[in-house]
C-alpha positions in Angstrom: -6.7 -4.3 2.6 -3.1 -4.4 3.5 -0.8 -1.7 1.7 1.5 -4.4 -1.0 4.4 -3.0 -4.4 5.8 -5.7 -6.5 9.1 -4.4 -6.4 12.7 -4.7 -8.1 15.7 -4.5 -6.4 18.2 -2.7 -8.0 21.6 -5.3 -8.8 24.6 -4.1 -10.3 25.4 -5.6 -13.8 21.5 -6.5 -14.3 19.1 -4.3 -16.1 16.2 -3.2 -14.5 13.7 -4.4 -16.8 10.5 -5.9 -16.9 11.1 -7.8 -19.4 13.5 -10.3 -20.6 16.6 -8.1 -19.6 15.2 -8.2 -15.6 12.4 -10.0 -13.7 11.2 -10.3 -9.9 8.8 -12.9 -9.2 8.7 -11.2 -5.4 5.6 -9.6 -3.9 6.6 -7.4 -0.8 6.0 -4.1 1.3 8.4 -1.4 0.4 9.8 -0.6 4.2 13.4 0.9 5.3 14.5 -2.7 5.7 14.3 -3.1 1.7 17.6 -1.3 1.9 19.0 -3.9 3.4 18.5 -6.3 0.5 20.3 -4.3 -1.9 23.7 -5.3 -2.7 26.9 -2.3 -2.8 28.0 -1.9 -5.6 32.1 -2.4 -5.8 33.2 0.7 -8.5 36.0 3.6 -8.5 35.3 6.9 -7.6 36.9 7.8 -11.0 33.8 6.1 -12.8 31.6 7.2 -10.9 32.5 10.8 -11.4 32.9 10.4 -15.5 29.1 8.6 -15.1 27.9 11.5 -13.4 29.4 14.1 -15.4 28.5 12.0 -18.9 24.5 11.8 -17.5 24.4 15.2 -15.8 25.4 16.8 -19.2 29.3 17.5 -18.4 31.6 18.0 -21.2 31.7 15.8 -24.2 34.9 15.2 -24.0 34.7 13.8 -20.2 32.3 11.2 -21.6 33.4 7.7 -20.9 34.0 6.0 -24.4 31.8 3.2 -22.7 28.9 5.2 -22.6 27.8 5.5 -26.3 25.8 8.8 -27.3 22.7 7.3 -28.8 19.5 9.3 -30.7 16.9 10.1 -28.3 14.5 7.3 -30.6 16.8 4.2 -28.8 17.2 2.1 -26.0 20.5 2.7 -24.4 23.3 0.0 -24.9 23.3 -2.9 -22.0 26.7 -1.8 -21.3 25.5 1.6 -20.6 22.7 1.0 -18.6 24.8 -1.3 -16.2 27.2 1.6 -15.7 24.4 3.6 -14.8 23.1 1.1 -12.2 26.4 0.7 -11.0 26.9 4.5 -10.4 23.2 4.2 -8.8 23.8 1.4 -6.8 26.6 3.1 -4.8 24.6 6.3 -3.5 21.5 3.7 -2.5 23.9 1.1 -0.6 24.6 4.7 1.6 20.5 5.8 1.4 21.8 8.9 -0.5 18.9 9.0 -3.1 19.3 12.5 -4.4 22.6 11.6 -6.6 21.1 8.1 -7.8 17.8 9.8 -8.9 19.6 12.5 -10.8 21.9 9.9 -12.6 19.0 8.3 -13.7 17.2 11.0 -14.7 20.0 12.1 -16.7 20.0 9.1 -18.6 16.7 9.0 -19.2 17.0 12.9 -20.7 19.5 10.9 -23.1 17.6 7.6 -23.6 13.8 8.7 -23.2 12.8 5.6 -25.4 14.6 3.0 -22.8 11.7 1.3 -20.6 14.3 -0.2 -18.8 16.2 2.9 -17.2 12.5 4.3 -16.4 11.7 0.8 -14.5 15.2 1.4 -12.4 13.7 4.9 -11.3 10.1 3.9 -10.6 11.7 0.8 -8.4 14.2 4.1 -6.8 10.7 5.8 -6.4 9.3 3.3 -4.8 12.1 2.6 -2.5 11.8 6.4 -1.3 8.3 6.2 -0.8 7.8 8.6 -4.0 4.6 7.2 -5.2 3.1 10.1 -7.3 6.5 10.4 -9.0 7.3 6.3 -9.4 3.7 5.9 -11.1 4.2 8.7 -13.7 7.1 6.3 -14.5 6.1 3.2 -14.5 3.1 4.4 -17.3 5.6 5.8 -19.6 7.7 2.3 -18.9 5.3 0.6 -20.0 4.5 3.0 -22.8 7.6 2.3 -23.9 8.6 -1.2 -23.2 8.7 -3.0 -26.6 7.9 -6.4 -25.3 4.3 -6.7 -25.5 1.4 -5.9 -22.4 4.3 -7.0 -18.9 1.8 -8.5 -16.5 3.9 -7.4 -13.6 4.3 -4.4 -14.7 0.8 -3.8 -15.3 0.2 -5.1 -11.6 2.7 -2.6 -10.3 1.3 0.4 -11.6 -2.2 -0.8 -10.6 -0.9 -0.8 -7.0 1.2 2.4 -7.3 -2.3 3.9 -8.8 -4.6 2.7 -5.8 -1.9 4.0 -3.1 -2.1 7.7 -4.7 -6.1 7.5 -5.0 -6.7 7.2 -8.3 -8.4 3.7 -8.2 -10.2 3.8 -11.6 -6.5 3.9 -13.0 -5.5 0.9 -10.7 -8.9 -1.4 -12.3 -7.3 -0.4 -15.8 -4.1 -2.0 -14.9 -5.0 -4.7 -12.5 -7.7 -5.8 -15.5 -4.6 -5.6 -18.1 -2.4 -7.7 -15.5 -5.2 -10.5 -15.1 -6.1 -10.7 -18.9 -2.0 -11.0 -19.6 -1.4 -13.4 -17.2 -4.7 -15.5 -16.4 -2.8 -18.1 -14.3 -1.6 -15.4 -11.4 -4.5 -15.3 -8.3 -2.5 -12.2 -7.2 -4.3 -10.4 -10.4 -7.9 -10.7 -9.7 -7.5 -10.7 -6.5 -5.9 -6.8 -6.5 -8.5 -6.3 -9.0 -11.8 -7.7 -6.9 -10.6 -5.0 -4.2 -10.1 -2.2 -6.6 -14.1 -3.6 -7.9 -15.0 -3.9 -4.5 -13.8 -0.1 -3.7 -15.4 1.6 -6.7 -18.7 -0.5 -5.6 -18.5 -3.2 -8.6 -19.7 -6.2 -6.5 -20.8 -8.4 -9.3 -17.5 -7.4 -10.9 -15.5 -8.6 -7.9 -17.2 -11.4 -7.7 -16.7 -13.0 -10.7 -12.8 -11.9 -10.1 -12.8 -13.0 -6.4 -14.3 -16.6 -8.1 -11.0 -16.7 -10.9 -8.4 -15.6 -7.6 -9.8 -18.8 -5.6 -10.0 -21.4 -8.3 -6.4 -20.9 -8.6 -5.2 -20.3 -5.0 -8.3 -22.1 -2.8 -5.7 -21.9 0.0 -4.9 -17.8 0.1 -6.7 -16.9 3.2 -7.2 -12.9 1.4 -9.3 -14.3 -1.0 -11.9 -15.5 0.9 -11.4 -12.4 3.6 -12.6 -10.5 0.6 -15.2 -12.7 -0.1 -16.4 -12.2 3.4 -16.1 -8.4 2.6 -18.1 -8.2 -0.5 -20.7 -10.8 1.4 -21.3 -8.4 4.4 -21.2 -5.2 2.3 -24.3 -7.1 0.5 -26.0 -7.8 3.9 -25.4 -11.4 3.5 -23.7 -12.1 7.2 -24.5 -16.2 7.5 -22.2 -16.1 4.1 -19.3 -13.7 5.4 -19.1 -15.7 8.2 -18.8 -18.6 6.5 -15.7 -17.2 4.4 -14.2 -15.1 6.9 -13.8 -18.7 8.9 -12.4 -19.7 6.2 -9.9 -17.3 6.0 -8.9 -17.7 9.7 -8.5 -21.9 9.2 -5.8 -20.9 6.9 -4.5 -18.3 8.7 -5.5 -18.0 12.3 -3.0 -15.8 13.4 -3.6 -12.7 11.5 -5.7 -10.0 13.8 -7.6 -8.4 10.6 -9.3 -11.6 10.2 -10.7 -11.8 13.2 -11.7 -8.0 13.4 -13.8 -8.7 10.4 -15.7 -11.3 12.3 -16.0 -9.4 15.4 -17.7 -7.0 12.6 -19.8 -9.3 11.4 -21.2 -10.8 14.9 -21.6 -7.2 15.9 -23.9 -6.7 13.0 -25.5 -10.2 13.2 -26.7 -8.8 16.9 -23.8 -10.9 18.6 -22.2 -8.0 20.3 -20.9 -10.6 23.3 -18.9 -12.5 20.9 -17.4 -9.3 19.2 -15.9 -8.3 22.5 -15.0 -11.9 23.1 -13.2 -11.9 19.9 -11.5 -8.6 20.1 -10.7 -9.1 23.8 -8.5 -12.1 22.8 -6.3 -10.3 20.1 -2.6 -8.8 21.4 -3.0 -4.9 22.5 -1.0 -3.5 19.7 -4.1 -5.4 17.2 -6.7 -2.9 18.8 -4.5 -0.1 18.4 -6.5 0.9 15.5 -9.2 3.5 15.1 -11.8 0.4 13.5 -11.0 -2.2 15.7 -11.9 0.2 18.6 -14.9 1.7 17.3 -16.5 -1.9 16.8 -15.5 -2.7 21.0 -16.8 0.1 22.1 -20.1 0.0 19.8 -20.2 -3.8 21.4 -20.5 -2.5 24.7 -22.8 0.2 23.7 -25.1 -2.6 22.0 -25.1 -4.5 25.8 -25.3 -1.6 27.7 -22.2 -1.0 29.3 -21.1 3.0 28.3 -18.9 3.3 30.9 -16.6 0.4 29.8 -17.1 1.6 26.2 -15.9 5.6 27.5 -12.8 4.0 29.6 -11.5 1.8 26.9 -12.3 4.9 24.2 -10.1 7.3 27.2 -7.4 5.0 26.9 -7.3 5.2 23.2 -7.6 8.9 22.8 -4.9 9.1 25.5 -2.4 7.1 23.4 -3.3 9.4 20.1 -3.1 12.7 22.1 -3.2 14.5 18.9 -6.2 12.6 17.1 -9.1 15.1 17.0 -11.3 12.1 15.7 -10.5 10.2 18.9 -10.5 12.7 21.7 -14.2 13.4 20.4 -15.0 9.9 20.3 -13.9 9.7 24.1 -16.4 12.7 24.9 -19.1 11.2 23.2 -18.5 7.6 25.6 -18.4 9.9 28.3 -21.3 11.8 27.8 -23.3 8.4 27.0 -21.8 7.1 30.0 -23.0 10.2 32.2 -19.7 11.4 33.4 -20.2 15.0 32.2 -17.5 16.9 33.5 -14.9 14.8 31.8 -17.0 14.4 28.4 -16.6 18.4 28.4 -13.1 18.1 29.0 -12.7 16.2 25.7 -15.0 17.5 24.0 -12.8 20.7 24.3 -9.7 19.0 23.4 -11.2 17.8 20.6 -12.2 21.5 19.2 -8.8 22.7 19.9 -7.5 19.7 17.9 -9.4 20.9 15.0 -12.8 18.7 15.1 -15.2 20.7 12.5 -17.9 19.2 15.2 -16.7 19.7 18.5 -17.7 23.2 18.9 -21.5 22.4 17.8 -21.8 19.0 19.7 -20.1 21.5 23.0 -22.9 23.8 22.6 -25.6 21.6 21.9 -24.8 20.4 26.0 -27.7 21.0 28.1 -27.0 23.6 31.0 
C-alpha cells in the first residue's frame, strides 16, 4: 500500500489542534512540496527574538507581557500559542526547522498539559520526515487532549505507527479512529491493511466490508480485497476485485501489477507480460513489478529475455546487491555463464550474504 499522513498545516493566528481550536479534513503525502502550502508568517524581528528568548528560558524580565507564565497543569492561553506559531511559522516559510522545533519544544517545557502545542510539533515532525519523534507526540497529544477519543488524530498516529514498524500500535489506533468515527471509509480501510499485514484476514474482511459500504467507488478498497483474496488462494475472486479496482481507476500502474500477479499465479504467464509490457517504463522500475516479468518469462521458457530485462534493471540500481544477484541468477538459467559470474561477483562485493555460496556452488 501506498505511504499516506493526515496532516496539518501550520497557519499563523490558528491553533494547531485537533480539536475544536484546529481541524484538517485533508488526507495527503508529506513531500518537499508541502512547504509550499504553508503560508509566511508577517511578524518583527523584535517578537520573534522576545518569543524565543520567553520559550528558550531567557530572562524573566525579557518575557513578552503577552505571553502569560502558566502552571505546568494548563493549557497555554490562545493568545500565546498563536505567538508561538507565529514565531514557528517564520523559520518553516525559510525550511529552517531547527529554531521552530526548539520554540516549540520550549513551550511545551512550559505548557506540557497543552495537546495543541504538541499537535503543532508532531505536524513540524512530520513535515521533516521525523516519524519516530512526531509519533512520540502525537500519543502524548492525544493523552492530553481534553476533548474526548479525535478520530483524526487517532488515524494519524496509526499511520505515523505503521511507517516506523510498529503495526500492532497502528491496529490500536486505526480501530480507535473507526469506532469514533464509523462514517469515515478512510478508517477501516487503513485498518483492513494493518489486519491484512499482521495476518488477520477475517479481521480485514469484515473491515474491508464497513470501508466499501460507505465508499463502493474507492478503487483501494477493492485492490485490497483483491489482496486479502489472492493471499487466501482464491484467484477467480481477486480477479474479480482487482477489475474492479481498475474500472474505477484505470490509470494507476499498482493495479494492474496486482493482476499481472494474479494471472501469473493463475498459470496465465502470457497475459502477465502482456499486462506489464503495456505499463510506462518508470512503472516497472520497481524490484516486484520486475521479479513477476521475469518469473513470466521463466514460466514460458524464455530465460534469456528474463536475464536481459533483469541486466537492464541491475544496471540502473548499480548499488542494489539484491538485484545484481538476481541478474546472475537469469544468466545462469539462461546459460550465459561468464556474465552470470560476473554478477554474481558484483553481487558479493555489494554485500549479498548469498553470493559467495551460490559463486562456489558453480560447477567447474
Amino acid at each position: 500500500m501506498p505511504t499516506v499522513y493526515t496532516a496539518t498545516i501550520i497557519s499563523v493566528m490558528t491553533p494547531p489542534n485537533y480539536n475544536t481550536k484546529y481541524h484538517s479534513d485533508s488526507t495527503g503525502s508529506i513531500e518537499p512540496s508541502t512547504i509550499g502550502l504553508i503560508v509566511a508568517a508577517l511578524v518583527s524581528v523584535g517578537l520573534i527574538f522576545l518569543a524565543c528568548r520567553s520559550l528558550l528560558g531567557g530572562p524573566a524580565e525579557q518575557v513578552p507581557a503577552q505571553i502569560i507564565t502558566e502552571t505546568e497543569s494548563k493549557s497555554a492561553p490562545i493568545q500565546t500559542i498563536e505567538q508561538v506559531l507565529e514565531s514557528v511559522q517564520v523559520y518553516v516559510s525559510s525550511q529552517d526547522y531547527l529554531p521552530a522545533v526548539a520554540i516549540l519544544k520550549g513551550a511545551i517545557a512550559k505548557y506540557p498539559a497543552d495537546a495543541d502545542l504538541r499537535f503543532a510539533l508532531v505536524d513540524l515532525y512530520m513535515l521533516t520526515q521525523d516519524f519516530s519523534l512526531a509519533y512520540e507526540q502525537i500519543v502524548a497529544a492525544i493523552e492530553h487532549d481534553q476533548g474526548g477519543v479525535n478520530p483524526q488524530a487517532q488515524f494519524t498516529a496509526g499511520t505515523l505507527a505503521n511507517t516506523i514498524g510498529q503495526p500492532e500500535m497502528a491496529l490500536v489506533h486505526y480501530q480507535a479512529a473507526t469506532t469514533a468515527d464509523p462514517t469515515n471509509a478512510d478508517y477501516p480501510l487503513y485498518l483492513a491493511n494493518i489486519q491484512f499485514k499482521l495476518n488477520q484476514l477475517d479481521q480485514a474482511k469484515a473491515s474491508l466490508a464497513i470501508a466499501a459500504r460507505l465508499a463502493p467507488d474507492r478503487a483501494m478498497v477493492w485492490a485490497t480485497w483483491a489482496k486479502l483474496a489472492l493471499r487466501q488462494n482464491k484467484r477467480t475472486i481477486a480477479r474479480q476485485h482487482i477489475e474492479k479496482a481498475r474500472t474505477l481507476e484505470p490509470h494507476v500502474p499498482a493495479w494492474t501489477i496486482l493482476l499481472a500477479n494474479i494471472e501469473k499465479r493463475s498459470g496465465n504467464p502470457e497475459r502477465a507480460i502482456e499486462l506489464l509490457s503495456a505499463l510506462p517504463q518508470d512503472a516497472l522500475n520497481d524490484p516486484e513489478s520486475m521479479r513477476l516479468l521475469t518469473e513470466s518469462y521463466g514460466m514460458i521458457g524464455q530465460p534469456e529475455e528474463a536475464a536481459s530485462r533483469m541486466v537492464d534493471y541491475a544496471t540502473l540500481h548499480n548499488d542494489n546487491a539484491q538485484a545484481a544477484f538476481d541478474a546472475a541468477i537469469w544468466l545462469e538459467r539462461a546459460k550465459q555463464r561468464d556474465d552470470a559470474v560476473l554478477w554474481g561477483r558484483r553481487a558479493r562485493d555489494l554485500g549479498h550474504e548469498r553470493a559467495q555460496q551460490w559463486l562456489d556452488s558453480l560447477p567447474d
